[in-house]
N, C-alpha and C positions, 0 to 999 in steps of 0.2 A: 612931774606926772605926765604922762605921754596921754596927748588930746586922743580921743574917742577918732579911730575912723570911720566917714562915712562911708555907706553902702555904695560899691560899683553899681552902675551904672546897668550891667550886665544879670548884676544880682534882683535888681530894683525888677528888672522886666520878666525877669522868669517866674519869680513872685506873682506878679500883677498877673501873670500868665495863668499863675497855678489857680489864681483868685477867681478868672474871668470862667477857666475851664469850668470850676464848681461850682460857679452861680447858672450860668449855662445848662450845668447837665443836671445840675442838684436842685439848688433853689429855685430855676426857674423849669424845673422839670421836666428835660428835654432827652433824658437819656433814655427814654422805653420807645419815642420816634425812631429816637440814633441807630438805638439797637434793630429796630426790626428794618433801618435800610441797611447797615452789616449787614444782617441775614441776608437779605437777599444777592449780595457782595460776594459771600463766604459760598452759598449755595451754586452761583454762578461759575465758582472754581471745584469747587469738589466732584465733577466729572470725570478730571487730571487724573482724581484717585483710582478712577472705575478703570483707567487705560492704564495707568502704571503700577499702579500697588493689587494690594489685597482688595477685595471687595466689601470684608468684614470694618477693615480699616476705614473704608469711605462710610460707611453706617455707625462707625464710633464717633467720628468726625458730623457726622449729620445733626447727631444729639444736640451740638451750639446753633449753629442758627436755627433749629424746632422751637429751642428753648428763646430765642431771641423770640421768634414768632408770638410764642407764649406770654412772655413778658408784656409784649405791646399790647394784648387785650388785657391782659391783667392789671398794669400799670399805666396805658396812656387816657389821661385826665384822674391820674390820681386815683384809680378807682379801686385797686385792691387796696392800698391802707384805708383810705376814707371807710373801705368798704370794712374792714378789721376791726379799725379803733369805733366806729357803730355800735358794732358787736359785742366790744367789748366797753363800751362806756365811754371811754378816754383816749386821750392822746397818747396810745400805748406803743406806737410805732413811727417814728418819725421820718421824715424823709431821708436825711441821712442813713439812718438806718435802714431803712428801706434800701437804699442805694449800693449799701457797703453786703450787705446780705445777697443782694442779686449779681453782685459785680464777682465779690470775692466767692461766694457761695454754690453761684453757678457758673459766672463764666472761669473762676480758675478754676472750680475744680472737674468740668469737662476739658479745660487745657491740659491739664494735668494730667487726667484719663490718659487722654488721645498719645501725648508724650508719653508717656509708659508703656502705652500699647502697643507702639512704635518702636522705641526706643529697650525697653526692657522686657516685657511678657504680652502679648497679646490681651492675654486674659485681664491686664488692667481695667481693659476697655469696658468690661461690665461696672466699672462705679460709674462714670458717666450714662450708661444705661439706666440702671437699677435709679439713678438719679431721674432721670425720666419717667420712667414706671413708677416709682412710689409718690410721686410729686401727682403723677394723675390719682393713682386709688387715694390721695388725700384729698383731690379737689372733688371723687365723687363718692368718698364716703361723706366727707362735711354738706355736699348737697341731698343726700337721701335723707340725714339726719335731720336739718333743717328742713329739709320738703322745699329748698327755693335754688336757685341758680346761685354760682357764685363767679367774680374775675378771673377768667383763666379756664371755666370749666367746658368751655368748647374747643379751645387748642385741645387742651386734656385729653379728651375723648377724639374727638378727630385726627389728631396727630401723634401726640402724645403714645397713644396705644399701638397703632400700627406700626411708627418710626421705630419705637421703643420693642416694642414685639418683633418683627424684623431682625433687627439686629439681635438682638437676644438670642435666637433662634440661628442667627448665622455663625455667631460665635461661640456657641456652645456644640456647633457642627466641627468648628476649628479650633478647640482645645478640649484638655482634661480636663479642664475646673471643676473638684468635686464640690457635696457640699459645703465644706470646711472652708473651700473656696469663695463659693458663691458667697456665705457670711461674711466674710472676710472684704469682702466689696459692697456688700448691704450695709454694712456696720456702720460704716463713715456717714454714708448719707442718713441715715435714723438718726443717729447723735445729730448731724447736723441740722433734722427738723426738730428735734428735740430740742436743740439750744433756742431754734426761734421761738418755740411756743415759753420757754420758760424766758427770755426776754421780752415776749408780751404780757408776762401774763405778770411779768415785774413793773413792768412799762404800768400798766393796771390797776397797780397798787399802790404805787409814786404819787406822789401831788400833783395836781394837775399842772401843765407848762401852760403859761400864756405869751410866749417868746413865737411862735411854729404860727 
């Protein structure tokens, strides 16, 4: 029977590596900081756009770090889930989750946009919009309805609407996107607040965790 090999050395560290990043940005809650100095990282370059490319292109491009901006009022000191799982009773949102929803959610799928809109059809670049825009009319439909403030709802309104407006307006200057179209890029982002509310509202129903 051939002995069990142990782990390189190489293996051991990249590991402990992957371990350190996620207590880091996860458990120890450091990724909605991280993000809003990106922002201001990403911002600091996207001028480049304004001299070499399109103009509509550096406005599709702007949607990630608005949304970084966003995040750090909504998220640093924990304050949009604390502020959720309140709301709803329970520990219906966790920080991993929380994490894996803003990361994969928003920041790929504005990468995503921007590479399409580049890369394959301009008019991509309305999901990353429309991601913007309907992300604020949710943070200020849920405050009129509640009658109080909520995380996020002053990026929202302050940036959210103009950045998002803007571009919207610039890019429908620079393609045919009909309706059919425009759906066609609303679509993803609605399903994908759709899957968060119905993973909270799961989160809600579960048994309470006392692990978090």
């Amino acid at each position: 029977m051939t002995p069990a090999r142990a782990p390189d050395a190489g293996s051991v560290t990249r590991v402990a590596a992957r371990r350190a990043a996620w207590r880091w940005l996860v458990v120890e809650w450091n990724w909605p900081a991280a993000g809003l100095l990106a922002a201001v990282l990403i911002e600091g370059l996207l001028p480049v756009l304004l001299v070499l490319g399109e103009p509509s292109v550096f406005w599709i491009a702007l949607q990630l770090p608005t949304y970084l901006v966003h995040q750090a009022e909504e998220h640093v000191g924990d304050r949009f889930r604390r502020h959720l799982n309140a709301l709803l009773g329970t520990e219906a949102l966790s920080r991993p989750a929380a994490f894996w929803i803003n990361s994969v959610g928003v920041w790929g799928v504005d990468l995503l946009s921007l590479l399409l809109a580049v890369f394959a059809d301009l008019a991509w670049g309305f999901i990353a919009i429309y991601l913007t825009l309907f992300n604020a009319l949710v943070h200020m439909l849920v405050g009129v309805i509640r009658r109080e403030p909520n995380p996020g709802l002053v990026t929202a309104v302050v940036l959210f609407l103009p950045v998002g407006g803007i571009a919207w307006w610039l890019l429908q200057e620079r393609t045919t996107l009909g309706p059919i179209g425009h759906l066609a890029c609303l679509a993803p982002v609605v399903v994908e607040h759709a899957i968060i509310v119905i993973w909270a509202l799961h989160g809600r129903s579960a048994p309470p965790r006392t692990d978090l």
